[in-house]
C-alpha positions as CSV (number, residue, x, y, z in Angstrom):
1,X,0.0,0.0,0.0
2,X,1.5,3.3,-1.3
3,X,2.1,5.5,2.0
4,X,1.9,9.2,2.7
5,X,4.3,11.5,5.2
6,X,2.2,13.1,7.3
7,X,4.5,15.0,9.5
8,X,8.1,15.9,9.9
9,X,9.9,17.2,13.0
10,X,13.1,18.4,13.6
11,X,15.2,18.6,16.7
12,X,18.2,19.2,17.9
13,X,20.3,18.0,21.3
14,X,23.4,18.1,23.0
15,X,25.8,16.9,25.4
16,X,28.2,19.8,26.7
17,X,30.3,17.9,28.9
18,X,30.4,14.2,28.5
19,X,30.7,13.4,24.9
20,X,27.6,11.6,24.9
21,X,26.5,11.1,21.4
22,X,23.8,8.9,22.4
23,X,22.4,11.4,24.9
24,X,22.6,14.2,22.5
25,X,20.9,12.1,19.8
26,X,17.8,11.1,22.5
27,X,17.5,14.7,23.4
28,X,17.7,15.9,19.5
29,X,14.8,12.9,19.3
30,X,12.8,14.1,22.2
31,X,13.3,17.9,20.9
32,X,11.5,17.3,17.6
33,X,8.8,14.9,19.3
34,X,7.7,17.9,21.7
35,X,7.0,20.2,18.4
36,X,4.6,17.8,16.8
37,X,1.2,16.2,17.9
38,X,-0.9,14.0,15.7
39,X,-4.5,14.3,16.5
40,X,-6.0,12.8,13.3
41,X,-5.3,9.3,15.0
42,X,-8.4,10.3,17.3
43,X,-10.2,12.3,14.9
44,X,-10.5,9.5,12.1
45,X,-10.4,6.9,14.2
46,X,-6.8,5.5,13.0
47,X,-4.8,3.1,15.3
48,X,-1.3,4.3,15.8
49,X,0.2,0.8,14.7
50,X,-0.8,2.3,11.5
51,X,2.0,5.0,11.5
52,X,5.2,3.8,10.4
53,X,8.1,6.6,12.2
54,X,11.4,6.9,10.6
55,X,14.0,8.8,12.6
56,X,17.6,10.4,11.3
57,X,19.4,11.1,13.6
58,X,23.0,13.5,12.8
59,X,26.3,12.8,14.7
60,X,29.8,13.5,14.2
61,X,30.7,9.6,15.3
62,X,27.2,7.7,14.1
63,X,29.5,4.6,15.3
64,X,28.5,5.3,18.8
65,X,24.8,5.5,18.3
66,X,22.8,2.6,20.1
67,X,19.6,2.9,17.1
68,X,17.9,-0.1,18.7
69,X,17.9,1.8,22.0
70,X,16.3,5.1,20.5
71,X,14.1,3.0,19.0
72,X,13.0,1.7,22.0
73,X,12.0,5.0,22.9
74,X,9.7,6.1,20.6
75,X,6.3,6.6,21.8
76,X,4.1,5.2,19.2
77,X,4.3,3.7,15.5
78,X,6.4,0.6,13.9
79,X,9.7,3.0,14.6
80,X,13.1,2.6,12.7
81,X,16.3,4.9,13.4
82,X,19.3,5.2,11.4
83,X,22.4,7.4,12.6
84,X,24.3,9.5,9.6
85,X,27.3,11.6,9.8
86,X,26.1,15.1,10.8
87,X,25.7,17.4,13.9
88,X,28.5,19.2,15.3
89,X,31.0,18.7,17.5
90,X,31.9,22.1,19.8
91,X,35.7,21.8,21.1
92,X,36.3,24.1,24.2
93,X,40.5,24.9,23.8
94,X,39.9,26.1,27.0
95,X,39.5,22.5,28.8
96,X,39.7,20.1,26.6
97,X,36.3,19.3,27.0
98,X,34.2,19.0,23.7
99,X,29.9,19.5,23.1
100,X,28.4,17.3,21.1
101,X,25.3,18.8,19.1
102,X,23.2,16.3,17.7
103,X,20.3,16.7,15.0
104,X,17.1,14.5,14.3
105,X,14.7,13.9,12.1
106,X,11.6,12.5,12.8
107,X,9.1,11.7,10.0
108,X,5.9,10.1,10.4
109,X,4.2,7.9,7.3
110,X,0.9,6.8,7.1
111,X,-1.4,4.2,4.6
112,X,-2.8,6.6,1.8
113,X,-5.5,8.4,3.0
114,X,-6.5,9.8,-0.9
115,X,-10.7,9.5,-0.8
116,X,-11.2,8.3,2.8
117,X,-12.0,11.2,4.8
118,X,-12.6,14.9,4.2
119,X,-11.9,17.6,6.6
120,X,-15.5,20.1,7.1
């Protein structure tokens, strides 16, 4: 069945002390989640197994990105997450110490809709 994005989200997270990618990539994740809600699921009636979600997530090291973990996560939908190179990282000459600034993607597909309901 031919599918249609309904929404996408972006985020963005960091980590400014510990080098976490993984923590900068759940908090780019949960960034671009708090922007979006999906209310046709209760306005038409549509179960949210019915949603496929498909997150990108950016990273300088996508190596160190656990995607079954921040799959794990996600709230609702048959979820899939990919890590790519992207993001930033921030180095502080100061102290050695380096932020990591992660980005994210979050789209959301859906069976066609074409002809089944119409908004009034």
């Amino acid at each position: 069945m031919t599918e249609q994005r309904v929404i996408i989200e972006m985020g963005m997270g960091n980590d400014l002390h510990g080098m976490d990618y993984q923590k900068a990539a759940q908090r780019a994740i949960e960034d671009a989640i708090r922007h979006s809600t999906l209310p046709i699921f209760e306005s038409i009636g549509l179960p949210h197994t019915d949603m496929r979600v498909q997150v990108t997530v950016g990273v300088q090291d996508p190596d160190q990105i656990d995607a079954d973990a921040l799959t794990a996560g996600l709230p609702r939908g048959r979820a899939t997450v990919r890590a790519v190179k992207g993001g930033l990282n921030v180095p502080n000459p100061e102290t050695g110490d380096t932020a990591v600034v992660a980005t994210a993607a979050v789209e959301a597909f859906l069976p066609s809709q074409k002809g089944k309901w119409t908004a009034t």
